[in-house]
N, C-alpha and C positions, 0 to 999 in steps of 0.2 A: 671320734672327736678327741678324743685322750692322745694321737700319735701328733694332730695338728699342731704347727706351731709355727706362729708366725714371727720373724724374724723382726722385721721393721716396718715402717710404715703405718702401723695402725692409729698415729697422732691425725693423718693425712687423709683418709678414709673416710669417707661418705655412706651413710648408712640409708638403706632406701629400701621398704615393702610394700610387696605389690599386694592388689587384691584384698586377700584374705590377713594381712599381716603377717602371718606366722613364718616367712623364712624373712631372715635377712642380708640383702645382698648389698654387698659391699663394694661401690666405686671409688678409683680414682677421680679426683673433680679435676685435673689438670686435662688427662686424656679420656677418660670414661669407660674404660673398660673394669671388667667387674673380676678381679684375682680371683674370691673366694664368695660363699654364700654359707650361710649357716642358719640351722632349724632343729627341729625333730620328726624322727619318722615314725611312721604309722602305730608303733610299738610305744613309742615318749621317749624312744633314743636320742641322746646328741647327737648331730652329724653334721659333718661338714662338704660340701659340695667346691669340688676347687678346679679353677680352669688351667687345666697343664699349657697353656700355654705361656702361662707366667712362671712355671719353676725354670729351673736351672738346672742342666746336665740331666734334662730327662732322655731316658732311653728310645728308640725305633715303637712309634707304637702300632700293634695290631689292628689297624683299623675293623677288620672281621669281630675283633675281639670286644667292642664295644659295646655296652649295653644304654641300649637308646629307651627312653621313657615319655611317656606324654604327663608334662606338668600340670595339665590342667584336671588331669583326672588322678593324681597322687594323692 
């Protein structure tokens, strides 16, 4: 959570939690897609969940290298 930082935008941002309340995910209300998401994990850490396809000049990604999770059981 400490390396995050968001640039611009967060005037614009739509805050929105599902379920349980505890993460919050942040849309666009123009287009609806969702940059980033932010919570705690299991431990009480901050953390941020961010959808790379909103950065800029991201690198070739590993798709192999992905680690896939099921949300509903986090």
């Amino acid at each position: 959570a400490d390396k995050f930082v968001l640039h611009s935008g967060a005037d614009v941002l739509k805050d929105y939690r599902f379920n349980t309340h505890k993460i919050r995910h942040m849309f666009c209300p123009e287009c609806g897609i969702e940059p980033f998401a932010s919570g705690t994990d299991a431990k009480g850490n901050d953390i941020y969940m961010v959808n790379v396809n909103c950065l800029e000049d991201v690198p070739e990604i590993d798709r192999a290298a992905i680690k896939h999770w099921n949300g509903k059981d986090w």
